[in-house]
N, C-alpha and C positions, 0 to 999 in steps of 0.2 A: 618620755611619756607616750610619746607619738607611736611608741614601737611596740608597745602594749597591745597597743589598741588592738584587737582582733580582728583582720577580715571577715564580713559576711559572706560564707560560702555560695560557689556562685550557684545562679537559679537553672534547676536540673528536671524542673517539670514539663518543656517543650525543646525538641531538638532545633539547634538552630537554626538549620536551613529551612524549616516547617513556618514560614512568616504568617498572620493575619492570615493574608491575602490568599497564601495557598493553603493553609487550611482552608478556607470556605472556597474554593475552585476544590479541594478534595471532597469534600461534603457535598456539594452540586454533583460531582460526576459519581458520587456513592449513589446519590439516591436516583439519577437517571438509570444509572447501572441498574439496580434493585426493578424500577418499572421495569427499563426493557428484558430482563428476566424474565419476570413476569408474563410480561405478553408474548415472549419464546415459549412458554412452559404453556399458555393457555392456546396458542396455535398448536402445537405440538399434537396436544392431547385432542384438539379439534382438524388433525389430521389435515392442516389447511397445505394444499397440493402446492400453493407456492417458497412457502417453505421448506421443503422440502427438494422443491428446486432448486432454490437457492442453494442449499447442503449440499446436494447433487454437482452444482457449478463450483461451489467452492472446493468442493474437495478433486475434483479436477485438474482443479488452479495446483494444489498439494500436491497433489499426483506428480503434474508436470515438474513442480520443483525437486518432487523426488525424484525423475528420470535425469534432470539435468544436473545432476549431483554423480550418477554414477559413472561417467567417464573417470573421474579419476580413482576410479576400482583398478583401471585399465590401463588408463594413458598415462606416461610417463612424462611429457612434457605439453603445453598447449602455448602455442607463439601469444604473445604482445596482442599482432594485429588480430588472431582469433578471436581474444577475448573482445576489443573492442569493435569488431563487426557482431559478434554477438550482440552486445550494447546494442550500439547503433541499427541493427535490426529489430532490437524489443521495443527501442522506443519509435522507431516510425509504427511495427503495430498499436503502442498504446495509444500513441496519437491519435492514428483514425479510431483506437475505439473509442476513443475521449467524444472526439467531435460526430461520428457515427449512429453513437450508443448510448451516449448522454449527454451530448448539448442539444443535439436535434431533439431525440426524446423529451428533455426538460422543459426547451421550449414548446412543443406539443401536448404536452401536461399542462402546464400553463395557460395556453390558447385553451382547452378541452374544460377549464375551470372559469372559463368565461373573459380572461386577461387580453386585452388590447393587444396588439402587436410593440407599442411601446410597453406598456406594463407587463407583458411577456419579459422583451429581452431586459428589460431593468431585474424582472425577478431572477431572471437566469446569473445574470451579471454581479448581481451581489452574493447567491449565491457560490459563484465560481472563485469571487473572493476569500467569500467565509472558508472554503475550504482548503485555499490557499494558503490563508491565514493559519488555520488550525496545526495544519501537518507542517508549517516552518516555526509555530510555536514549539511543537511539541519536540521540533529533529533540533531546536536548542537547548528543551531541558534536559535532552539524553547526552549531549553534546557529542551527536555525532558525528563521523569524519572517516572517510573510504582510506582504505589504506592501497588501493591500486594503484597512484600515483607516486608510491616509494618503491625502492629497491625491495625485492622479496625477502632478501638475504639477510634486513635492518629492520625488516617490521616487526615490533614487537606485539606482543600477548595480549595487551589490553588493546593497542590499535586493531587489531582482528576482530575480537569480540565486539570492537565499537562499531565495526564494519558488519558482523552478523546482527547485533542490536538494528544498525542502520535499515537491512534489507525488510527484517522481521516489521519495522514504523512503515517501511514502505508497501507491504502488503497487507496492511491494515487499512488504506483506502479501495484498494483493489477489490476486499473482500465484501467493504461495504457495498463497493457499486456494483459488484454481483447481486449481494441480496437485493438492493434500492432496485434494482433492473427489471430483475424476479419478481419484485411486488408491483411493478407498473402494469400497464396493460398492455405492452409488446412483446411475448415471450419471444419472437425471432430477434428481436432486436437483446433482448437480455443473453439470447443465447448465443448468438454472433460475438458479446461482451465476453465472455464466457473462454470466449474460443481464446479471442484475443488473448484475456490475460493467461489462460493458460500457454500459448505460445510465448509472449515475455517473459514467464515465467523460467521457463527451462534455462536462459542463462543465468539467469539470477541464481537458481540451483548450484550453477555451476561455481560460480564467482565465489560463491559464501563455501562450496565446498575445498575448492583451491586456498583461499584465504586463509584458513584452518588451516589444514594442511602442511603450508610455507611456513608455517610458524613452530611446525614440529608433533602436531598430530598426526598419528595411525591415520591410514586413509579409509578403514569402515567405521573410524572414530568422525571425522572428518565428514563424510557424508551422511552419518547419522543425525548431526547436529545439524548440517544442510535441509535434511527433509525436517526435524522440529522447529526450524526456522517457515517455512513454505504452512504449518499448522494455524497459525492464525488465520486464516483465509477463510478456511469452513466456518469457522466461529464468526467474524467478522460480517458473513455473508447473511447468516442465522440473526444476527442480531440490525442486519437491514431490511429485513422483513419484519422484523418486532419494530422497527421504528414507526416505520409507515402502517404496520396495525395500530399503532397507538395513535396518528393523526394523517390520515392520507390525504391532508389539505397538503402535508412538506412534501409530496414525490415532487414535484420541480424544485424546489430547493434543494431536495435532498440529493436529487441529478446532476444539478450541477455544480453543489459542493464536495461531489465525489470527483466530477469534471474536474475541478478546480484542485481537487488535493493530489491527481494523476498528472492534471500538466505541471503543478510544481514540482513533482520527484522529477518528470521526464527533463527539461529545462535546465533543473538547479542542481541537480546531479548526476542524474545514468548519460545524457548530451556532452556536457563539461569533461565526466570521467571516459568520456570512450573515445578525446579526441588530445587527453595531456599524453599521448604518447607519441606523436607525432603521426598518425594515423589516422586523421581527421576525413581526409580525402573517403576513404576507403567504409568508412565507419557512417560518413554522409551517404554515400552508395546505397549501403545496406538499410540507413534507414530510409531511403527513398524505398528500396527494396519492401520492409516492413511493414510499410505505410498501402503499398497497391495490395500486397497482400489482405490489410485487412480490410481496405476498398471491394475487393472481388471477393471476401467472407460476407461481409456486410449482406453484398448486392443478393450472391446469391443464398444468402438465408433470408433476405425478405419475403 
């Protein structure tokens, strides 16, 4: 009797992995989406000169990742320790520009908005979280994972892709704290940022273009996806100027949740990835290296 019985077909109006929960975190970040549109589309048209710097920096940032992609037009082979002095060079610059370009900055927005020296660094500090927060939420929902710590010769197609996915989430804070920089009221200090991430940028070009590559792409296949990788920046940058038009009460939050989402990549991944090769030594070098570099950018664009 029991075998009569008919199954209810199962319920095919919501895909599974779509829960509650992330529905409405997709519907929250739809309609913030749709504002900061908006107020892109309304500075635009009101020719507001800091956005447009922002775009100018961002695409910069682009640029460098496209130049750091074309070595392997050329080169036939790049060592181990290259790559991770590379690393370890980008992230001693991001460093000082983290602390240089926007913790200093943030806390000085802060103090500028009337905030105590303690209620400064408290706003800074959470801020630094939030951002922290953000970019290791979001590097678990892609479930990202470098694949430079395998044999080149074993990594597969999807681990590459997860690897240019990875680079692509990582220049999505970079791009913001370009524009957040450009909407504050330091243009040297935004533009020293500027510099910065466009110098880290050039390995990362490279990385993502080799990555590809090892896996069996054409190498102007390979670098072509390198530089649509480094395009989220400009946009990125555009829409941290629409942020801070829509509430310039957040430029210190905003400062130092970009802080905060630059020292997680630096820390949790490009630090880690640039020393599993046993090249730690040499990789620390460079990012001491990286770091005076963006000391004496800093100084002298002040």
């Amino acid at each position: 009797m029991d075998s009569q019985i008919e199954k209810a077909p199962p319920h095919r109006g919501m895909p599974s992995w779509l829960t509650p929960r992330r529905a409405i975190g997709f519907g929250i970040c739809t309609v913030v989406l749709f504002v900061l549109i908006g107020s892109m589309i309304e500075q635009f048209m009101n020719a507001n000169p800091k956005m447009l710097a922002a775009l100018l920096g961002g695409s910069a940032a682009a640029a460098a990742t496209a130049l750091g992609t074309l070595p392997v037009l050329f080169a036939q082979n790049f060592s181990r320790r290259t790559y991770d002095s590379f690393l370890g060079f980008g992230a001693g610059v991001m460093l000082g520009a983290t602390a240089f370009s926007l913790v200093i900055p943030a806390l000085n927005a802060a103090s500028s908005a009337g905030a105590g020296s303690w209620e400064a660094s408290l706003m800074v500090g959470a801020g630094i979280l939030a951002g922290a927060g953000a970019i290791l939420l979001m590097s678990r929902a892609v479930h990202t994972d470098s694949i430079l710590s395998s044999d080149p010769d074993q990594v597969s197609l999807r681990r590459a892709w997860l690897f240019v996915w990875a680079v692509a989430l990582h220049n999505l804070p970079e791009g913001l704290a370009i524009g957040v920089a450009f909407a504050g009221i330091d243009l040297e200090k935004a533009t020293s940022l500027a510099t910065g991430v466009s110098i880290q940028d050039v390995p990362e070009g490279l990385v993502v273009a080799l990555a590809l590559h090892s896996v069996g792409y054409s190498r102007l296949a390979a670098v072509g996806m390198g530089i649509v990788s480094g395009l989220i920046e400009p946009i990125a940058a555009v829409f941290g100027v629409a942020l801070i038009g829509i509430a310039a009460g957040l430029l210190p939050y905003a400062l130092a949740a970009a802080a905060g989402a630059m020292l997680l990549v630096i820390v949790n991944d490009v630090i880690p990835e640039s020393r599993q090769s046993g090249n730690g030594t040499q990789a620390s070098i460079a990012l001491v290296i990286g770091f005076i570099v963006m000391t004496v950018l800093d100084t002298a664009l002040a």
